[in-house]
RODOKOL-104182 format. One record per residue: residue number from 1; residue in three letters; x, y negated, z negated of N, C-alpha, C in turn. Coordinates in Angstrom, 2 decimals, padded with zeros to 5 digits. Layout:
<rs>
  num  residu   n_east  n_north     n_up  ca_east  ca_north    ca_up   c_east  c_north     c_up
  NUM     Ala        X        Y        Z        X         Y        Z        X        Y        Z
...
</rs>
This chain:
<rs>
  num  residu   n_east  n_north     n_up  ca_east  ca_north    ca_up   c_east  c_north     c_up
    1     Unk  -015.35  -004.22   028.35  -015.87   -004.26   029.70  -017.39  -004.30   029.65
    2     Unk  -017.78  -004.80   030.57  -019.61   -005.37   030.56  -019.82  -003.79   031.42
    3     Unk  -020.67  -003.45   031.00  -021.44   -002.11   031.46  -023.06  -002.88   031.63
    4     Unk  -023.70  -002.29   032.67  -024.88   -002.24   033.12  -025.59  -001.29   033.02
    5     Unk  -026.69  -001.28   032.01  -027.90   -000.19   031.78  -028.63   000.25   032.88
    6     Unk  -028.65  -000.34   034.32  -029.37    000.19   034.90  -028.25   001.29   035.52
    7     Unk  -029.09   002.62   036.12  -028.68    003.16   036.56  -028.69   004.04   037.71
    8     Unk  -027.62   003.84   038.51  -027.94    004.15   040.51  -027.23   005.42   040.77
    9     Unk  -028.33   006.04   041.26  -028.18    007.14   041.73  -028.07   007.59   042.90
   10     Unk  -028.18   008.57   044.00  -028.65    008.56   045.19  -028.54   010.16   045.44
   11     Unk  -030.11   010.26   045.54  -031.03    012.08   045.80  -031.62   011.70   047.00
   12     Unk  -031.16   011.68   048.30  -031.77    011.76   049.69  -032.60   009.97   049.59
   13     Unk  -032.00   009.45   049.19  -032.20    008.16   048.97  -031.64   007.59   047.81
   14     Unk  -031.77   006.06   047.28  -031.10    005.25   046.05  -032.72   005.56   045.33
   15     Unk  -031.86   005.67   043.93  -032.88    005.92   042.94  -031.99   004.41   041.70
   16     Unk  -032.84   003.81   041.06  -032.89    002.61   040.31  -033.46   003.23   038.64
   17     Unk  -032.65   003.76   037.78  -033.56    004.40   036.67  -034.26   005.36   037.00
   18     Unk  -033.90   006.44   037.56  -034.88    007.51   038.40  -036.02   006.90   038.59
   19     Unk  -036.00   005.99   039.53  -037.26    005.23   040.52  -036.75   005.43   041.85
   20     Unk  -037.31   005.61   042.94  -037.26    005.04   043.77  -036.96   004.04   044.32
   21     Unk  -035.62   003.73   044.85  -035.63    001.92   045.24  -034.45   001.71   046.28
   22     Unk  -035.14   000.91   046.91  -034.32    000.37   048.08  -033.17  -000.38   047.75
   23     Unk  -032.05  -000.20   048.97  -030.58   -001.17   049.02  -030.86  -002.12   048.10
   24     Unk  -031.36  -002.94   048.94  -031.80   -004.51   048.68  -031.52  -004.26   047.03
   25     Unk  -032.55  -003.49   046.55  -032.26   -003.89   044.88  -031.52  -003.76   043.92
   26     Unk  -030.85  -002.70   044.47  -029.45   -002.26   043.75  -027.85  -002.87   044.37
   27     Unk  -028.24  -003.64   045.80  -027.36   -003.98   046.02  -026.46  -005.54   045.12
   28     Unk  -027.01  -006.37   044.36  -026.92   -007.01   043.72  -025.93  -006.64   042.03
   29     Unk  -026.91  -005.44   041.69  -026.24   -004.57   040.69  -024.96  -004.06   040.82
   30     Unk  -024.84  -003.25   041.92  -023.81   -002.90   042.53  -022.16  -003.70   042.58
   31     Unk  -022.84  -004.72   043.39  -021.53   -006.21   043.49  -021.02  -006.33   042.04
   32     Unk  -022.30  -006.52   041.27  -021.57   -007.21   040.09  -020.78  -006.50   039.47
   33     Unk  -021.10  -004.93   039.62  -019.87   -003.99   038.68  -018.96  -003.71   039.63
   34     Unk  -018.81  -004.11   040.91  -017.35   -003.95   041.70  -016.68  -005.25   041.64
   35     Unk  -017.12  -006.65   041.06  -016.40   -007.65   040.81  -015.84  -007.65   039.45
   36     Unk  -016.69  -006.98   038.50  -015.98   -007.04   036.95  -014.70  -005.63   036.84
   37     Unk  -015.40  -004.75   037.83  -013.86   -003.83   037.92  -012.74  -004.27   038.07
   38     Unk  -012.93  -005.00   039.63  -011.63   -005.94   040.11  -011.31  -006.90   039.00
   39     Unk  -011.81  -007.76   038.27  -011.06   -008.31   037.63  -010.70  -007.73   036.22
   40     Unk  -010.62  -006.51   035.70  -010.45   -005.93   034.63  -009.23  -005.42   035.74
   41     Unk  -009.08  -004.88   036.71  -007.80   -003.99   037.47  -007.01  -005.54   037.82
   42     Unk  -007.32  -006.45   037.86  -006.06   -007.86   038.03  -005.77  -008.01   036.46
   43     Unk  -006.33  -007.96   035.49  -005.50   -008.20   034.03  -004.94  -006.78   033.67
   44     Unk  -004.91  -005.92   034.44  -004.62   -004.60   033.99  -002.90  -004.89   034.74
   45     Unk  -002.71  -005.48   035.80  -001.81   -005.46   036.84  -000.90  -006.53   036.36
   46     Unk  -001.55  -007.92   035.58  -000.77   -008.66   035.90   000.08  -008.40   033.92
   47     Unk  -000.95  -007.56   032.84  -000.03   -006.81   031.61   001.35  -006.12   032.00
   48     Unk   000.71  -005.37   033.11   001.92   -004.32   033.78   003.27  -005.30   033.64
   49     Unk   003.10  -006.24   034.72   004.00   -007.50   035.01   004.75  -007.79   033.86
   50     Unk   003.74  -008.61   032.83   004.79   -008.85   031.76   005.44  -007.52   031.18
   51     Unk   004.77  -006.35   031.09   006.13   -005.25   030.78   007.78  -005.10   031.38
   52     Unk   007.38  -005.48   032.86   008.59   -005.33   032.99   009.85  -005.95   032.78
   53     Unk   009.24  -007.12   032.32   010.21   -008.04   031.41   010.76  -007.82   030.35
   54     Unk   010.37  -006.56   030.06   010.95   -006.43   028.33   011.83  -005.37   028.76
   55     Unk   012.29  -004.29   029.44   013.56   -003.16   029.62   012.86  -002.07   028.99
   56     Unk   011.89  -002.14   029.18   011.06   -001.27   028.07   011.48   000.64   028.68
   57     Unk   011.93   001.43   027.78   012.02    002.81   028.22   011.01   003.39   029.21
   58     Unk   010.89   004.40   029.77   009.93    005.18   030.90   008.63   005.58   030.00
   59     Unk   009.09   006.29   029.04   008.26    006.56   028.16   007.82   005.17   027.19
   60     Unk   008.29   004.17   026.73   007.58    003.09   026.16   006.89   002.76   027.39
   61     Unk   007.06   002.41   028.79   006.55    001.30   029.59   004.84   002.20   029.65
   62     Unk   004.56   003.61   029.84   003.77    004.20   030.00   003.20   004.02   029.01
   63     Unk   003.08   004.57   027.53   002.51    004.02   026.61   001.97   002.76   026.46
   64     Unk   002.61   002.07   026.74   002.37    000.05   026.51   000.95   000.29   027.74
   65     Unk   001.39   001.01   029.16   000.56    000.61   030.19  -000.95   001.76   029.54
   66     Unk  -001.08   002.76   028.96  -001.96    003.36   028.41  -002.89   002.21   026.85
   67     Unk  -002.05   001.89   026.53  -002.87    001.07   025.43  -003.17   000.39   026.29
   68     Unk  -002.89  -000.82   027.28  -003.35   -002.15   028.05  -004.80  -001.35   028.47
   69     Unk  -004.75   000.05   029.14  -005.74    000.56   029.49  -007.25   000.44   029.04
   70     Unk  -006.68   000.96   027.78  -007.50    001.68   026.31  -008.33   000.42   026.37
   71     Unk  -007.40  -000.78   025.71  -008.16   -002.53   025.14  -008.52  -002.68   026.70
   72     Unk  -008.72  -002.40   027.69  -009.49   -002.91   028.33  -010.83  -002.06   029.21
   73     Unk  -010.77  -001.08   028.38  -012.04   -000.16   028.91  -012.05   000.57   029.62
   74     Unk  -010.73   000.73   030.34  -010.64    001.88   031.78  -010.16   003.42   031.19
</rs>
């Protein structure tokens, strides 16, 4: 998973790297790590999928869905 070094905070305002900084600048940052979530949670969903094709036990299907986890950073 792509991680972003900068880092947003918010102490009675948004802080940018403990700076000071407005919406506007973090809002860009922001998007991009709620679009790479969503698509790490659609390959997370659509692994699930092919599990259930296999009859896999309660306890295998959980395991299988914990490794898919693991290899994908969540």
């Amino acid at each position: 998973m792509i991680r972003s070094t900068e880092k947003i905070t918010y102490r009675n305002g948004f802080m940018l790297n403990d700076k000071p900084a407005h919406i506007s600048e973090i809002r860009d940052i922001f998007e991009g790590r709620r679009v790479i979530a969503l698509l790490v949670w659609e390959q997370y969903e659509k692994q699930k999928q092919k599990l259930l094709s296999k009859n896999l036990t309660p306890e295998q299907y959980q395991n299988a869905c914990r490794n898919i986890a693991k290899a994908l950073g969540v």
